[in-house]
TITIFI-819113 format. One record per residue (C-alpha): residue number from 1; x, y, z; residue in three letters. Coordinates in steps of 0.2 Angstrom, whole numbers. Example, Ala and Ser with C-alpha at 12.3 -4.5 7.8 and 13.67 -1.06 7.14 Angstrom:
% residues 2
<rec 1 <62 -22 39> "ALA">;
<rec 2 <68 -5 36> "SER">;
//
This chain:
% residues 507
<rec 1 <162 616 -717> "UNK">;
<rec 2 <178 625 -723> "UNK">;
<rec 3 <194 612 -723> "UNK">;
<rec 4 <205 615 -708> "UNK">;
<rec 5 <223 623 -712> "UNK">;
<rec 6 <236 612 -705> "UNK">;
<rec 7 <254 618 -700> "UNK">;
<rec 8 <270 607 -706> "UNK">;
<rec 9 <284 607 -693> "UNK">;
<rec 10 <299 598 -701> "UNK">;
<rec 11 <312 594 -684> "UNK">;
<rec 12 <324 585 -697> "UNK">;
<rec 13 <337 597 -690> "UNK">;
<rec 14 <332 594 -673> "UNK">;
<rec 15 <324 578 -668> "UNK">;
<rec 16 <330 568 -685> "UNK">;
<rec 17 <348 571 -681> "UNK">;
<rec 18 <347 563 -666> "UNK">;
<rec 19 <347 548 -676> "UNK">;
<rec 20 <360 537 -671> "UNK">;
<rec 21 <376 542 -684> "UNK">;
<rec 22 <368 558 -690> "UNK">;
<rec 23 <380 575 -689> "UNK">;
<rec 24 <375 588 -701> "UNK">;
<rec 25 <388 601 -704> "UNK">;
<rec 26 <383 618 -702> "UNK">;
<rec 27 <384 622 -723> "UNK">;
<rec 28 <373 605 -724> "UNK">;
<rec 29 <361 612 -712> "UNK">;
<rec 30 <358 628 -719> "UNK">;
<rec 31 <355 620 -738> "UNK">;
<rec 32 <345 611 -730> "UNK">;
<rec 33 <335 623 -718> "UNK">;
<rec 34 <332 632 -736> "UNK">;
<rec 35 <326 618 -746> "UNK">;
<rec 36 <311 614 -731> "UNK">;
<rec 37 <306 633 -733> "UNK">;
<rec 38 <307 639 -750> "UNK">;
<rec 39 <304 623 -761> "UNK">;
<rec 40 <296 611 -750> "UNK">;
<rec 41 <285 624 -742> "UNK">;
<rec 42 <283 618 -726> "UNK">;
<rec 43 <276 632 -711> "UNK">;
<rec 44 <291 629 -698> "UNK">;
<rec 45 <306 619 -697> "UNK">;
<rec 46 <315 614 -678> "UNK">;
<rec 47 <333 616 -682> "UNK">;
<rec 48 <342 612 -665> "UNK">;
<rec 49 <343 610 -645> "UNK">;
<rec 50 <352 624 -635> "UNK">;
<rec 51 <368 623 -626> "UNK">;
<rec 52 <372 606 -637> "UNK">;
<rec 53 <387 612 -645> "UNK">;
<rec 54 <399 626 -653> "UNK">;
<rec 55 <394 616 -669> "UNK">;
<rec 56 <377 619 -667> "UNK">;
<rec 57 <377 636 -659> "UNK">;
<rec 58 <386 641 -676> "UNK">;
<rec 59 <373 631 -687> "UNK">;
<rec 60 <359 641 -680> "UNK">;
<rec 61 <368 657 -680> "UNK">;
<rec 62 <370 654 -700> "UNK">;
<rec 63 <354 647 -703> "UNK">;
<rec 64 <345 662 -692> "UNK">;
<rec 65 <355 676 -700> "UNK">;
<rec 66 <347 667 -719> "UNK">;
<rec 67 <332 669 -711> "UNK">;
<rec 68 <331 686 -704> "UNK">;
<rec 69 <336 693 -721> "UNK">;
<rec 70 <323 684 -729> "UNK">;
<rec 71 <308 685 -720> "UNK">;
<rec 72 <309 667 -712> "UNK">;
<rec 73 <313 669 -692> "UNK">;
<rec 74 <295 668 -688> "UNK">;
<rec 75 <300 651 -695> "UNK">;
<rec 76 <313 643 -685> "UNK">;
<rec 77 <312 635 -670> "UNK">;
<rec 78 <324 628 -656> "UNK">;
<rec 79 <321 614 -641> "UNK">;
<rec 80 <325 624 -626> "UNK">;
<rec 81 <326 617 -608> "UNK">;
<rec 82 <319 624 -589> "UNK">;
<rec 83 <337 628 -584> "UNK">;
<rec 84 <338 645 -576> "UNK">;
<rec 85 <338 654 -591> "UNK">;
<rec 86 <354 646 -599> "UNK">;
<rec 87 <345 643 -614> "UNK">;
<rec 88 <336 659 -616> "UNK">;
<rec 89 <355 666 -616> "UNK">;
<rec 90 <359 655 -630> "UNK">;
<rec 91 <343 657 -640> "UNK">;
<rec 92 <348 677 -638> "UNK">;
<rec 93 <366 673 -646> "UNK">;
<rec 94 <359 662 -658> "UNK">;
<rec 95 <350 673 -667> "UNK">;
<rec 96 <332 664 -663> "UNK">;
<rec 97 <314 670 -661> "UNK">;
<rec 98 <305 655 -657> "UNK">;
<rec 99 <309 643 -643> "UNK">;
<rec 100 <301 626 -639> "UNK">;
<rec 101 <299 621 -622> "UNK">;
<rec 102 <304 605 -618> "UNK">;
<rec 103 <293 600 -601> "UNK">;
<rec 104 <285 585 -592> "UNK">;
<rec 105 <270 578 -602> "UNK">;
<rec 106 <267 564 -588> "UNK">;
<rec 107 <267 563 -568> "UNK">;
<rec 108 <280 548 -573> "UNK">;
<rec 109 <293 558 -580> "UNK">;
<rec 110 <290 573 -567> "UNK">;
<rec 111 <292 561 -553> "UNK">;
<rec 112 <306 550 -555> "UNK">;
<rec 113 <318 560 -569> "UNK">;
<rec 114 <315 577 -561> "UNK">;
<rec 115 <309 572 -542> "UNK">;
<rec 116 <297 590 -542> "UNK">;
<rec 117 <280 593 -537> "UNK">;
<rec 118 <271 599 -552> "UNK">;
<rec 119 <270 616 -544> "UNK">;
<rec 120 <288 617 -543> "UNK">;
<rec 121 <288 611 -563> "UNK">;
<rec 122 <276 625 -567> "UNK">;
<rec 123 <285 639 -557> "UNK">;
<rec 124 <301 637 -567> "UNK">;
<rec 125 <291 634 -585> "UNK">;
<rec 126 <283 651 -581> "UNK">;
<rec 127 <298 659 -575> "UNK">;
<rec 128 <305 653 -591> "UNK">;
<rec 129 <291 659 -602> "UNK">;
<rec 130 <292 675 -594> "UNK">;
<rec 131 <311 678 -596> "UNK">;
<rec 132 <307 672 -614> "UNK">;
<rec 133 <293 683 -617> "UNK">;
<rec 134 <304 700 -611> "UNK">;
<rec 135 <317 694 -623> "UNK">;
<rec 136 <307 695 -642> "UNK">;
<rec 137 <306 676 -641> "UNK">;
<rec 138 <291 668 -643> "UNK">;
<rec 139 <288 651 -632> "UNK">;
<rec 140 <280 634 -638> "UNK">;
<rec 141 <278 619 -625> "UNK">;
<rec 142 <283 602 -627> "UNK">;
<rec 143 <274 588 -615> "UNK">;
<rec 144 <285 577 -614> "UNK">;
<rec 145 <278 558 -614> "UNK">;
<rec 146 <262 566 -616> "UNK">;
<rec 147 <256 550 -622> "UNK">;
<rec 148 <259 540 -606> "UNK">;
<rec 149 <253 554 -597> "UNK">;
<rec 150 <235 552 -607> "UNK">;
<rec 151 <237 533 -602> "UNK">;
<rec 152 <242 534 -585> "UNK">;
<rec 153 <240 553 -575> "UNK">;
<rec 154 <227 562 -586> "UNK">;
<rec 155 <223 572 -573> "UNK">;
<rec 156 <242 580 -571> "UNK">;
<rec 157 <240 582 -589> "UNK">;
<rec 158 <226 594 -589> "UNK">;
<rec 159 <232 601 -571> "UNK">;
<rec 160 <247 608 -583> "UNK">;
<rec 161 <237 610 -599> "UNK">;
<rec 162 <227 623 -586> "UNK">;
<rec 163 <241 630 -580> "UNK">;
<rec 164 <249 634 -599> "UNK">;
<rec 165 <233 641 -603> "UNK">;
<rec 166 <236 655 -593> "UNK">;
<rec 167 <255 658 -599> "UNK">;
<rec 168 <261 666 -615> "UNK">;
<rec 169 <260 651 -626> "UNK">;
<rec 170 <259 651 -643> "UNK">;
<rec 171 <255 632 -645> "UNK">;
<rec 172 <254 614 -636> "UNK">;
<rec 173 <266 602 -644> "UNK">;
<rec 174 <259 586 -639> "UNK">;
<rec 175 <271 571 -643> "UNK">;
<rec 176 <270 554 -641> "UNK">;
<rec 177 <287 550 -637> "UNK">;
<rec 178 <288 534 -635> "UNK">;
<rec 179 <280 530 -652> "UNK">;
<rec 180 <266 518 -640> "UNK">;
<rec 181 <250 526 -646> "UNK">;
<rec 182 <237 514 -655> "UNK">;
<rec 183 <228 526 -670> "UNK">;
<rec 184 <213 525 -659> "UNK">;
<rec 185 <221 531 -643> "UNK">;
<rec 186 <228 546 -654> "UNK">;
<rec 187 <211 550 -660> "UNK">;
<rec 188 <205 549 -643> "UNK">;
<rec 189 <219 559 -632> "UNK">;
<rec 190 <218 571 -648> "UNK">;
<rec 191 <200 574 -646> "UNK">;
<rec 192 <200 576 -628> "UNK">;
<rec 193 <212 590 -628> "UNK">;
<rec 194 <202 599 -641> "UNK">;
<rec 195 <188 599 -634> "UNK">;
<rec 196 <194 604 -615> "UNK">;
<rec 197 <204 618 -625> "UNK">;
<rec 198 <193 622 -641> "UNK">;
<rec 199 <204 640 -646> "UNK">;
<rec 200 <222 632 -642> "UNK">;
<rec 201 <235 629 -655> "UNK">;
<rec 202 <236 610 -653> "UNK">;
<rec 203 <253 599 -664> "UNK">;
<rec 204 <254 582 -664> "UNK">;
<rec 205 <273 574 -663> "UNK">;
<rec 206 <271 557 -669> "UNK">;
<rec 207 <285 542 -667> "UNK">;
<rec 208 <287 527 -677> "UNK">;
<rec 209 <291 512 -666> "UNK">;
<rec 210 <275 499 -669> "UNK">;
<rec 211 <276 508 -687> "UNK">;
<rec 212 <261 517 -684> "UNK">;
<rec 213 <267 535 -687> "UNK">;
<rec 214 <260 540 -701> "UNK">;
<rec 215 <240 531 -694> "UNK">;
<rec 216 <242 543 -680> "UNK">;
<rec 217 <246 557 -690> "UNK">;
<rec 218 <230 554 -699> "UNK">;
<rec 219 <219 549 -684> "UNK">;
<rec 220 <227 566 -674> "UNK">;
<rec 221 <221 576 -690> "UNK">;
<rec 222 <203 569 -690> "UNK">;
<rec 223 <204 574 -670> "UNK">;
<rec 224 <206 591 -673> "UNK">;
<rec 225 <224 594 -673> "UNK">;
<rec 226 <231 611 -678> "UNK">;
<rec 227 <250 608 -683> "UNK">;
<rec 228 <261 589 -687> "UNK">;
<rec 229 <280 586 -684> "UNK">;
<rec 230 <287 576 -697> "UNK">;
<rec 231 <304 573 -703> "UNK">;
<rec 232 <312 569 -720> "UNK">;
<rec 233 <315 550 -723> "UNK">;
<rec 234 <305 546 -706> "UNK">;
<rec 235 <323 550 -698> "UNK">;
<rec 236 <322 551 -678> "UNK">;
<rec 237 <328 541 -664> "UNK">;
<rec 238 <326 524 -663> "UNK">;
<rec 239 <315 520 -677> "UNK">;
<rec 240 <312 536 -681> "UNK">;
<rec 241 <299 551 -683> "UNK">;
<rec 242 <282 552 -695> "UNK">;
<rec 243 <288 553 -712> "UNK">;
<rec 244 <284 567 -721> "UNK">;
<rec 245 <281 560 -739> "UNK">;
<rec 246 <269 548 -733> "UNK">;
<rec 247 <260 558 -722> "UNK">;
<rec 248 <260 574 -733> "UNK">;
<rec 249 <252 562 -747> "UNK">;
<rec 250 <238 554 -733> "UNK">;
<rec 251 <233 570 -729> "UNK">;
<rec 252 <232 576 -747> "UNK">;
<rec 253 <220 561 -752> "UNK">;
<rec 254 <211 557 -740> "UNK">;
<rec 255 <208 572 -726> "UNK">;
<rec 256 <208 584 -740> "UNK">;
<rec 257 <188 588 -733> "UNK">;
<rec 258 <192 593 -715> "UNK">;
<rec 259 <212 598 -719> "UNK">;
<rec 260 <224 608 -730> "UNK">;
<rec 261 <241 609 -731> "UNK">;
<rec 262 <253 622 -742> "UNK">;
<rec 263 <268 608 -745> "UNK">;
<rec 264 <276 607 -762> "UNK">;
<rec 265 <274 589 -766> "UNK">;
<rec 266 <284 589 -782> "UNK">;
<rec 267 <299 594 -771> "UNK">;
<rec 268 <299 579 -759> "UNK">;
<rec 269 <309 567 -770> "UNK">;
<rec 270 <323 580 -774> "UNK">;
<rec 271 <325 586 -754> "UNK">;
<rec 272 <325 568 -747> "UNK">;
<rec 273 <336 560 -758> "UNK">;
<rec 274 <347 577 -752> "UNK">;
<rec 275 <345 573 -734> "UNK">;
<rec 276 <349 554 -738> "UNK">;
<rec 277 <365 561 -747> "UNK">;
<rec 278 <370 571 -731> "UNK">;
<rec 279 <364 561 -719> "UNK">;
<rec 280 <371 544 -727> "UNK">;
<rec 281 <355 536 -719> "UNK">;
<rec 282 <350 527 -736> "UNK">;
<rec 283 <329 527 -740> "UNK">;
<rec 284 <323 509 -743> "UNK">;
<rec 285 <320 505 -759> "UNK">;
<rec 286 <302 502 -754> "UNK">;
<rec 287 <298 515 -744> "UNK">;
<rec 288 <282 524 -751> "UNK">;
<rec 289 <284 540 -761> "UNK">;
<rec 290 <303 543 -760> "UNK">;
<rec 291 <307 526 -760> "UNK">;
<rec 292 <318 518 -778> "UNK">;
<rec 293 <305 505 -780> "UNK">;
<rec 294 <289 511 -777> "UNK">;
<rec 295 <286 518 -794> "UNK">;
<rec 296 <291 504 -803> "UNK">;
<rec 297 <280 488 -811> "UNK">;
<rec 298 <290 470 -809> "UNK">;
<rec 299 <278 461 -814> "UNK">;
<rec 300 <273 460 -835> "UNK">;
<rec 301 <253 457 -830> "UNK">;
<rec 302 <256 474 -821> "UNK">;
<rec 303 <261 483 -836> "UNK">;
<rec 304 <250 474 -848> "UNK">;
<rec 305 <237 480 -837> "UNK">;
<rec 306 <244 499 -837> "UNK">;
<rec 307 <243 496 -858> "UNK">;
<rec 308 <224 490 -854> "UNK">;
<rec 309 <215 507 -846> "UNK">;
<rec 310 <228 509 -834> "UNK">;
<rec 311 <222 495 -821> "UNK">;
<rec 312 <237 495 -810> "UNK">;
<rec 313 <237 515 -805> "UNK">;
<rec 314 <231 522 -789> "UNK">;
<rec 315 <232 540 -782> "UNK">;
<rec 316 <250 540 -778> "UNK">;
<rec 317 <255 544 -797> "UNK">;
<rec 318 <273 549 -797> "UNK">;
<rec 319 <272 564 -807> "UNK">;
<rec 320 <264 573 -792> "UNK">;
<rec 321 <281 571 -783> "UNK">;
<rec 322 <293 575 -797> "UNK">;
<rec 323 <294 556 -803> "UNK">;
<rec 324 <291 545 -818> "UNK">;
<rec 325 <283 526 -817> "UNK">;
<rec 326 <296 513 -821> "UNK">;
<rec 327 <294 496 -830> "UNK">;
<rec 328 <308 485 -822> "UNK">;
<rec 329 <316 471 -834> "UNK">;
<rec 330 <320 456 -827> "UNK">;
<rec 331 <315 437 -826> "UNK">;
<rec 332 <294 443 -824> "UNK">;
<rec 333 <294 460 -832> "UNK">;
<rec 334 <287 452 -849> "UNK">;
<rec 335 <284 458 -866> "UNK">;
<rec 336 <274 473 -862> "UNK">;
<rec 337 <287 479 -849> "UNK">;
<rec 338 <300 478 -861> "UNK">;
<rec 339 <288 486 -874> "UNK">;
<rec 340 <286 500 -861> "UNK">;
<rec 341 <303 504 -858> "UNK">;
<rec 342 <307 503 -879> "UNK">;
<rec 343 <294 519 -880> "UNK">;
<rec 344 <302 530 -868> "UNK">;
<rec 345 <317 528 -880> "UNK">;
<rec 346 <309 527 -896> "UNK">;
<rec 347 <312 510 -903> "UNK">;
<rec 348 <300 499 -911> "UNK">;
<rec 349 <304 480 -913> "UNK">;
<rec 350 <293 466 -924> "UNK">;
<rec 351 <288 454 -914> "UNK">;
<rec 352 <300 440 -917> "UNK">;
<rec 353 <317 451 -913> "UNK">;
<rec 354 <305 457 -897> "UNK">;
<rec 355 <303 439 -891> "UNK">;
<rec 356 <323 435 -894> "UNK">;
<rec 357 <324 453 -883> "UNK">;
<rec 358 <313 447 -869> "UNK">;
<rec 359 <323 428 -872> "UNK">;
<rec 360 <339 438 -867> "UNK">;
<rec 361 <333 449 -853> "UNK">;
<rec 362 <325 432 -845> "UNK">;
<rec 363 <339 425 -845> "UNK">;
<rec 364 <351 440 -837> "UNK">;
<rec 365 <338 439 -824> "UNK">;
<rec 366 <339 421 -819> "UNK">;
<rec 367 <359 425 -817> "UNK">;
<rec 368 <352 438 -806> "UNK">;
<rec 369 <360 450 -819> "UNK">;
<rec 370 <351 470 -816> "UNK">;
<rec 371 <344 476 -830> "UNK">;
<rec 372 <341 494 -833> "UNK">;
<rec 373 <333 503 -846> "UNK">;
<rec 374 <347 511 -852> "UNK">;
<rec 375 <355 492 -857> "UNK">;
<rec 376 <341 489 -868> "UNK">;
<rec 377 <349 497 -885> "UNK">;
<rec 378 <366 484 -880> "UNK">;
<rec 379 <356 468 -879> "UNK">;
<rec 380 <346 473 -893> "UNK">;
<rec 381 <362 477 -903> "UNK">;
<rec 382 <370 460 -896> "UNK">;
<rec 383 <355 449 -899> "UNK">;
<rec 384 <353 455 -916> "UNK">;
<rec 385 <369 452 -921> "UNK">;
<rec 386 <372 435 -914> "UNK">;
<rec 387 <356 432 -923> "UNK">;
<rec 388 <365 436 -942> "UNK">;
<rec 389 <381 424 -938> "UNK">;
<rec 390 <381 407 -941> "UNK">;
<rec 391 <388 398 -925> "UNK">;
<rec 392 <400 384 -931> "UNK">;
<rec 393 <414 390 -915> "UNK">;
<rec 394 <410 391 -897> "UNK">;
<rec 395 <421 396 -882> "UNK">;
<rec 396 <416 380 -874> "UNK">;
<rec 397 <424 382 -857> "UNK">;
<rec 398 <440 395 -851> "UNK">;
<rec 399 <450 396 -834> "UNK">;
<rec 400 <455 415 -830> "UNK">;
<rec 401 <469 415 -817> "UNK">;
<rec 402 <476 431 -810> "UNK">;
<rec 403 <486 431 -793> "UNK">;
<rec 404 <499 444 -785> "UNK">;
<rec 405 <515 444 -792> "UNK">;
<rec 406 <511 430 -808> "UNK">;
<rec 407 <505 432 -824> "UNK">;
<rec 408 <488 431 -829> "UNK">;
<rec 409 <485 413 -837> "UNK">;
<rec 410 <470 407 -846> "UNK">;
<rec 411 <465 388 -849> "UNK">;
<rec 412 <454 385 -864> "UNK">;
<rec 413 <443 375 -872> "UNK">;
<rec 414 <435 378 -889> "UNK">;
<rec 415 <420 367 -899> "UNK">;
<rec 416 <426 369 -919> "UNK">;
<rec 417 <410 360 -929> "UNK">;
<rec 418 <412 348 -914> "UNK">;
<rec 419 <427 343 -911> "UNK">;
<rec 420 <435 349 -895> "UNK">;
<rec 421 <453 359 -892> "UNK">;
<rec 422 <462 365 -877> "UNK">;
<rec 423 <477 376 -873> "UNK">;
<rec 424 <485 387 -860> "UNK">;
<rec 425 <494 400 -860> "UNK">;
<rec 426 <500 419 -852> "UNK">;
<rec 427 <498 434 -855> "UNK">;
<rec 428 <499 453 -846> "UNK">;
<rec 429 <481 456 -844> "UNK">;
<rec 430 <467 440 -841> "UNK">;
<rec 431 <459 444 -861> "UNK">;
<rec 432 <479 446 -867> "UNK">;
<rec 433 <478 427 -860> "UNK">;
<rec 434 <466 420 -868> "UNK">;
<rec 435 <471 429 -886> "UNK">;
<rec 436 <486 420 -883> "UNK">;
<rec 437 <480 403 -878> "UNK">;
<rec 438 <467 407 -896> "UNK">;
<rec 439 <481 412 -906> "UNK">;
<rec 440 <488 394 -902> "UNK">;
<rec 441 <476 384 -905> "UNK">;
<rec 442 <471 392 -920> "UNK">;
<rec 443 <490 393 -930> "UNK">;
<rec 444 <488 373 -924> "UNK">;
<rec 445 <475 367 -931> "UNK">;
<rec 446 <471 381 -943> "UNK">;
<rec 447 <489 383 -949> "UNK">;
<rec 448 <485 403 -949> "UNK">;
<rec 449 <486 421 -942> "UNK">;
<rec 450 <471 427 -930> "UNK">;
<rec 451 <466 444 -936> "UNK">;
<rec 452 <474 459 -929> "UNK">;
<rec 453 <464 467 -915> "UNK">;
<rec 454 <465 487 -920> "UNK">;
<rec 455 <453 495 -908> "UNK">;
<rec 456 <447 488 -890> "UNK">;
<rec 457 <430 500 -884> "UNK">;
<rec 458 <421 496 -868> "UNK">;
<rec 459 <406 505 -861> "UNK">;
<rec 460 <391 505 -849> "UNK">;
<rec 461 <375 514 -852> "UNK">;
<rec 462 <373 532 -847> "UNK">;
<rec 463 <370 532 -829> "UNK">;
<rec 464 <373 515 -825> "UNK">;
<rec 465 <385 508 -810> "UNK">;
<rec 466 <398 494 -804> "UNK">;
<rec 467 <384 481 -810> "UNK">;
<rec 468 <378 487 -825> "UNK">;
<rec 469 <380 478 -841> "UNK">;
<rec 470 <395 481 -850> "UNK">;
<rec 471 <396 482 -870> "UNK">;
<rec 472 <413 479 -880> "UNK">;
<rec 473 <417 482 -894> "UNK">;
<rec 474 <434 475 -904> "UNK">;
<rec 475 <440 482 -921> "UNK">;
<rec 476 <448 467 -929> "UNK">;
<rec 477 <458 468 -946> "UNK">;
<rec 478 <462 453 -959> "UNK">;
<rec 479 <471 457 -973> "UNK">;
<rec 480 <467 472 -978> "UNK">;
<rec 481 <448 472 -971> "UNK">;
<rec 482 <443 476 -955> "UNK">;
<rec 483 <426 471 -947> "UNK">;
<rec 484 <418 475 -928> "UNK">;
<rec 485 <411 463 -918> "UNK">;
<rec 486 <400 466 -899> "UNK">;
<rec 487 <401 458 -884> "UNK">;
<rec 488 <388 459 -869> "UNK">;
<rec 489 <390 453 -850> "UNK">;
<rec 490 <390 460 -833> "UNK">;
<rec 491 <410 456 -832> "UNK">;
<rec 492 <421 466 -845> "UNK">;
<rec 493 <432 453 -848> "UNK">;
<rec 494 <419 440 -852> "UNK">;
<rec 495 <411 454 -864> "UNK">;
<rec 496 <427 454 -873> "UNK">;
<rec 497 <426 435 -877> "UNK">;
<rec 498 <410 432 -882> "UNK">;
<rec 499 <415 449 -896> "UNK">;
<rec 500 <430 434 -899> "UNK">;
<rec 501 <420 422 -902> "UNK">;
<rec 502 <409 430 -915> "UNK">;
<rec 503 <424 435 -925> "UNK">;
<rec 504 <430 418 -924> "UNK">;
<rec 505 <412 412 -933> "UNK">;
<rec 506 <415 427 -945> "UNK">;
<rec 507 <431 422 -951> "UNK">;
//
């Protein structure tokens, strides 16, 4: 049996923004609108609702004038309304070809929202479809709450399903819009449709309340659907639409013998982490596909066992969607994840400096310090080089004080082959402090000059953020030799006294 070609309707545009807090500008719609067509790939995208606002009037206009010039309007679609007409005017200044009809899918809605008789509903469907029709603009019908309607007044749902059947339609856009359908109702509702109407363009519209989206999407595909509306991120109201990542993938792996779809999975990270930029709806770190976390191993047995024949990879390889496997470091990564991340940049370790390395990292975790790959060369280079100095000094204990409109003061206390000191002083910056509180101690007790601090470098790793390990680096001068030493920590101040107290072991 030949697999069943499924059509993608993305309604990010349309039904995502009516995400609470989600405005798309007209420019963000239309990068948008273009990224869903020409790289994702998907069949159609819903882009708005008519008569909303001058905003979104102007949105469409831009994104249907793109469209027109490249072949797309077929494309685009817009929720219209049975008002008279209104909306057919504003689909005719718009620009757009397609409307979506929104109607009532259940004998609930139809009686208590809009108090008509279904023959008084279908009279001004049809009148709508018809003033559609002489106008170029092709019509799809929404059922509204056609899930309840299964549940509750199946037989006004296929009173109107028979009614439809005799209008220009293009397609039956069956929603459950409440997000209520169980897998096995979907099936069921699905199938029953299908088979009362076997030559009808059937799409499913799934929500996400009980988190079952993405099941029905699958379980609406096994019964026969035709089309899917999804959205980027599973945005939507309440708790959102289908997502398209995770139900693109289901489809792909495990309804590939009854269903096919054309979307371009490699672009699915690259657009959702665009829509999350615009949008400023952040994607969980664990949701599956576009989600920060899900390509990463925590665990060091995990990544021993990728090592071993690959034992902890499934289907969802991140290179289909334009990503690479990670090995995070932390207090349970382990050798082999720490080995793993040291390839991708080409460094080899023996396995005594690999153990102080994984030492190190452990116990940045249990400070609940994030470690990223890119701070792996800076803990290398600092536990290497604490290993080569003898530690006869140690910071023991400081105090950094820092409050408006005073001077930044530093208490401290430092272990000489072990015999304790203490001093205080001032300073203009916290580290200016402490040198100053150093500088005391040491011409007491050492009857001597510190070493001139000549150069003062601090960096994070390429790509790192606010939390990312800092690395600094002091040029210190002593007669007429100068020697560098490295701090690493999380705080650049701290950094800058652990490079102190390795010159102070040097010296």
């Amino acid at each position: 049996m030949m697999a069943r070609r499924i059509e993608i309707m993305d309604t990010t545009l349309r039904d995502g923004e009516q995400m609470s807090g989600v405005s798309f500008s007209v420019s963000e719609k239309l990068t948008i609108a273009k990224l869903l067509l020409e790289e994702l790939k998907v069949d159609r995208i819903e882009i708005a609702s008519a008569r909303v606002s001058k905003g979104e009037l102007e949105a469409v206009k831009s994104i249907t004038s793109w469209a027109t010039e490249n072949n797309f309007i077929d494309k685009i679609e817009v929720l219209t309304f049975v008002d008279g007409g209104k909306s057919i005017d504003w689909m005719i200044e718009s620009g757009a070809k397609v409307q979506n009809l929104l109607t009532k899918g259940s004998l609930n809605h139809l009686t208590h929202q809009l108090k008509k008789t279904p023959e008084q509903h279908f009279s001004g469907i049809k009148d709508t479809i018809e003033l559609a029709s002489k106008n170029g603009i092709k019509t799809n019908v929404y059922l509204e709450d056609w899930s309840n309607g299964m549940r509750n007044s199946k037989e006004y749902v296929f009173q109107f399903l028979d009614f439809l059947s005799t209008q220009n339609v293009e397609r039956f856009l069956l929603p459950d819009t409440l997000g209520v359908l169980t897998p096995e109702e979907t099936f069921e509702f699905v199938k029953e449709v299908r088979a009362k109407y076997p030559n009808a363009h059937i799409d499913f519209h799934g929500h996400n309340d009980y988190d079952l989206g993405v099941a029905n999407v699958m379980e609406a595909v096994k019964a026969g659907t035709n089309g899917l509306h999804l959205t980027i991120n599973g945005m939507g109201e309440r708790a959102g639409n289908a997502p398209l990542a995770s139900a693109i993938a289901v489809v792909n792996d495990f309804l590939s013998d009854e269903a096919t779809i054309t979307v371009n999975e490699k672009a699915l990270h690259k657009v959702s982490k665009l829509v999350e930029t615009f949008s400023g709806f952040r994607i969980p770190v664990n949701k599956p596909v576009v989600g920060a976390n899900v390509f990463t191993q925590t665990a060091g047995i995990h990544a021993d066992g990728d090592n071993k024949h690959n034992l902890y990879f499934n289907d969802l390889m991140p290179e289909r969607f334009g990503r690479k496997r990670r090995y995070a470091l932390g207090k349970t990564s382990g050798k082999a994840n720490i080995q793993k991340n040291l390839q991708d940049l080409g460094i080899s370790l023996n396995d005594e400096d690999l153990k102080k390395v994984t030492q190190r990292i452990i116990e940045l975790g249990d400070k609940k310090e994030v470690v990223s790959q890119e701070d792996l060369p800076y803990i290398i280079s600092d536990v290497l080089d604490s290993n080569t100095i003898e530690k006869s000094v140690v910071v023991e204990n400081y105090v950094l004080g820092h409050a408006k409109g005073m001077k930044p003061s530093t208490t401290l206390q430092l272990k000489v082959e072990g015999v304790l000191y203490e001093a205080h002083a001032q300073g203009d910056g916290q580290f200016d402090a402490f040198m100053n509180a150093l500088r005391k101690l040491y011409k007491t007790h050492n009857k001597k000059e510190l070493p001139s601090l000549i150069d003062y470098a601090v960096r994070i790793p390429p790509g790192s953020n606010s939390d990312a390990l800092c690395e600094t680096i002091i040029t210190w001068k002593e007669d007429k030799h100068e020697f560098k030493t490295r701090g690493l920590d999380s705080d650049q101040t701290v950094s800058a006294i652990k490079a102190t107290e390795k010159m102070l072991n040097i010296i």
